[in-house]
C-alpha positions, 0 to 999 in steps of 0.5 A: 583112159582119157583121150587127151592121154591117149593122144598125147601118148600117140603123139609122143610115139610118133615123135620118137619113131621120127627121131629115131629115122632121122638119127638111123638115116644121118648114120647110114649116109656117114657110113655110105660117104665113109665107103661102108654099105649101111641101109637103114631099115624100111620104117626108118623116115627122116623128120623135119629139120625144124627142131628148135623151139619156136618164137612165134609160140614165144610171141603170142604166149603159146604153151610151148612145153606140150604138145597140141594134138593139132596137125603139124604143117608139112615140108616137103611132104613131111611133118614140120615138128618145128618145137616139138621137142619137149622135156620128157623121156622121149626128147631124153632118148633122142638126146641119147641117139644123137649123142650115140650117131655123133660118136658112130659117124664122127665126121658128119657136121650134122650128126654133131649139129643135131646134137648141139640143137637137142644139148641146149633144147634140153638144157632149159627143162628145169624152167619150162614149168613153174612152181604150180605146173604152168609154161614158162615161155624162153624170155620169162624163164629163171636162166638161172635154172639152166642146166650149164653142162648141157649148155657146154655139151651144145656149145662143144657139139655146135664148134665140132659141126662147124669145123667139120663143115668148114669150106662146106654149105651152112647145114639146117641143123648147124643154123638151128643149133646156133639160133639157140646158142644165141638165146643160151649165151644171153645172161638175160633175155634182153640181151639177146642178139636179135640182129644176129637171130635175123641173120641166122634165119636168113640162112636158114631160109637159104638152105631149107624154105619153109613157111614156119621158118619164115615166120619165126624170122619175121618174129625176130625181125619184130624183135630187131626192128619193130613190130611194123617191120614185121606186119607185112611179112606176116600178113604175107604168110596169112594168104599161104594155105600151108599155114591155114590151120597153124593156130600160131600165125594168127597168133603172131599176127595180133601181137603185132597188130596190138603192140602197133595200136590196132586192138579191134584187129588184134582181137579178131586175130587171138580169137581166130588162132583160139578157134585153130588151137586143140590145145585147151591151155593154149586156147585159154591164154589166147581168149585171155589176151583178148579179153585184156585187150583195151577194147575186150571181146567176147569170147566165141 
């Protein structure tokens, strides 16, 4: 069997073993908080809180519908599986969990927010993928082909979360799930509410800091402000070391620097994040974009 099978099936694994702890654990604290004694099992592990899909893969044309064997950056000691859920038979379960921990644990604002989030990640599979089996990033994609029903599901999900947390913090899954309703509700991608992403970010970063969510906000701060609005928060993010190896900062990083007028140092940034990616059609599309750049480049 190939490796690339091999990993891709290890990697699906360890995804659903994450989802699984985190649904377990989001029951065993609404059984707790509702006075029954639940303990979840020893391998249960809860994952990141960063679900939703990331614009930063967005950016720079990343291939956001398969997973790269990369390491994932860790937050707080644990994986960030920011945009790992993918339209396959894993995210379907885990879609069904969620679904089953909202009905267990009915008055847990995040039991329903996590729902909301997975409703309308997978209500975009049918345009992920296009005729000939290439990625569709979120702004490309035909919206037509999304699935409504899920979107509703979602919608549904996120107005129960926020009711049940009225009064209460705003919670990380609630954010997540209303930073993808934005992009459902918008009929085309160009009327998407980038001010309201922005905010949406900011409360994010409120209530769970991590590098990831940071510059998926400074990718929406280019899209609200300009790309020169953006550049600096970026930049500051290259000096952190827990984003060292994550292929998509560098990949931010030049398609600021590019839609700024700077090509020399775009390039040198889409050729690093090629050298970061293990993603074969990632690193395809990076080398492409250097070598459409105005001034070229040689591929390493």
């Amino acid at each position: 069997m190939p490796a690339a099978v091999v990993d891709g099936v290890r990697r699906q694994a360890s995804f659903q073993a994450h989802v699984r702890g985190e649904l377990v654990n989001q029951l065993c604290a609404g059984a707790t908080r509702h006075g029954r004694s639940l303990e979840p099992p020893q391998e249960a592990q809860p994952i990141s809180r960063d679900l939703h899909e990331p614009l930063a893969a967005e950016a720079c044309g990343a291939d956001t519908t398969k997973s790269s064997p990369m390491p994932h950056p860790t937050v707080g000691g644990r994986p960030d599986l920011l945009g790992s859920y993918r339209p396959c038979a894993v995210n379907i379960q885990a879609l069904r969990l969620a679904r089953m921990v909202s009905v267990l644990a009915p008055a847990e604002p995040e039991a329903h927010g996590l729902q909301a989030l997975l409703e309308i990640q997978a209500s975009r599979s049918a345009a992920r993928i296009d005729a000939e089996g290439h990625p569709v990033l979120l702004m490309d994609q035909d919206r037509s082909r999304w699935d409504r029903l899920l979107i509703r599901r979602g919608l549904a999900a996120l107005a129960q979360a926020q009711a049940l947390g009225e009064g209460r913090a705003r919670a990380p899954y609630a954010l997540q799930a209303a930073l993808a309703v934005c992009h459902a509700r918008a009929e085309r991608a160009e009327d998407t509410d980038w001010n309201a992403i922005c905010t949406l970010y900011d409360a994010l970063l409120a209530v769970q800091a991590s590098p990831v969510v940071e510059l998926n906000r400074a990718v929406a701060i280019s899209r609200a402000q300009g790309p020169a609005a953006a550049l600096p928060l970026v930049q500051a993010l290259l000096l952190q070391p827990q984003l060292a190896q994550y292929h998509l900062l560098p990949s931010v990083a030049a398609d600021l620097l590019s839609r700024l007028g700077r090509p020399d140092e775009a390039c040198a940034m889409w050729l690093r994040a090629a050298d970061l990616t293990r993603n074969a059609r990632e690193r395809e599309l990076l080398l492409a974009r250097v070598h459409n750049n105005p001034t070229g480049g040689n591929e390493p």
